[in-house]
N, C-alpha and C positions, 0 to 999 in steps of 0.2 A: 336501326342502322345508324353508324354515325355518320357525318358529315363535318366538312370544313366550316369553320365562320365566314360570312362575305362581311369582308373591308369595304368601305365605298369609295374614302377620298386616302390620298397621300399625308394627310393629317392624323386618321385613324390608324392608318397604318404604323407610321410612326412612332406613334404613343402605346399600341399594341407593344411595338419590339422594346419599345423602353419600358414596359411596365410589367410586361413577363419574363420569369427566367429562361423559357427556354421557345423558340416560333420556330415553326417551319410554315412556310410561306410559300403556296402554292398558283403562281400566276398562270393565267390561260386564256381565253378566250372561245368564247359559248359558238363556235363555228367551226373548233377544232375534236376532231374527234378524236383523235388520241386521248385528247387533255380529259373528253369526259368520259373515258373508256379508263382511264387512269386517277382521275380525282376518286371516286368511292372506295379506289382498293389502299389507298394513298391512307386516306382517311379510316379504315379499319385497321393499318398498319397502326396507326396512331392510337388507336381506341385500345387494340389487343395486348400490343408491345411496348408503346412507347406513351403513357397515358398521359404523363405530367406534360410531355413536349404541347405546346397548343397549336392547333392546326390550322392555319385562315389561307382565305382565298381572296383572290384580287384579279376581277376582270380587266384584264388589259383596254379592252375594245369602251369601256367605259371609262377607266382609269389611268390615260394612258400616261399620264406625269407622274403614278407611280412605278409605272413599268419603266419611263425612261429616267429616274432618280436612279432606280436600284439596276439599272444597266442589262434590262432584262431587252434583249432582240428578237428572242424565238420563246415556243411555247410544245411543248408544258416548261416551266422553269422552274425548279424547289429551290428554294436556299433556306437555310437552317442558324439561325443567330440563336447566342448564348450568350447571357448576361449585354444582351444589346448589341453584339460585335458577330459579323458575319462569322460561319465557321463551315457551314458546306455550301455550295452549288454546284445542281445539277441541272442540266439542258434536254431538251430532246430527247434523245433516247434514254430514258430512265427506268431502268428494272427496278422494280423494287426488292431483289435480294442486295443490290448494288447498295439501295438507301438505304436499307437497315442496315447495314453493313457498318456504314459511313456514319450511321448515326450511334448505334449501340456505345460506342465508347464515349465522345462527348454525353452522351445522356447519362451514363454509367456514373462518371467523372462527375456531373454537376447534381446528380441525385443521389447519388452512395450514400449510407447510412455512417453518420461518422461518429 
C-alpha cells in the first residue's frame, strides 16, 4: 500500500516543492478523522493514476509554520504545485472524484509525451 511522505519542517517542505515537478501536499492533523480516513485513499489515487505527481504529508499540529506559510486554516487541505507554483487547492470537503478531476489535466499537460 502506498502512503504519503511526512515533511517535518517548513524548510523541507520548500525544497520538496522546488525540487519536484509536480507535489501534492496533503496537510492534516493526526486527531482528525476525516484527514486519516482520506490520506490512504488520497495516496492510492496517486499510486494508481497519477504516479509521477509525488505525494507528502505535513502535520499541521507539529508543523504549524508550514501550515500558516501556505495559508492552510482547516484540514484535510490538498494543494497541488507544478513546476513550484500553486495550481489546485482543495479544503474540507474533498472527494476524491473532485481531485482527480482537478488534477488529470495539469498532470496531463506537464507529463505528455512530446
Amino acid at each position: 500500500m502506498s502512503d504519503l511522505t511526512p515533511v517535518a519542517t517548513l524548510e523541507d517542505l520548500r525544497e520538496t516543492i522546488a525540487r519536484e515537478a509536480a507535489v501534492l501536499v496533503y496537510f492534516s492533523t493526526p486527531d482528525c478523522r476525516v484527514c486519516q480516513a482520506l490520506r490512504p485513499k488520497v495516496a492510492e489515487l496517486l499510486a494508481r493514476e497519477l504516479p509521477r505527481l509525488r505525494g507528502i504529508y505535513v502535520d499541521c499540529a507539529a508543523s504549524p509554520d508550514a501550515a500558516a506559510q501556505y495559508g492552510v486554516f482547516s484540514v484535510p487541505t490538498l494543494i497541488a504545485f507544478f513546476e513550484g507554483r500553486e495550481w489546485i487547492r482543495k479544503g474540507r470537503n474533498v472527494g476524491l472524484d473532485e481531485l482527480r478531476g482537478a488534477l488529470v489535466r495539469p498532470y496531463g499537460l506537464r507529463f505528455s509525451e512530446r
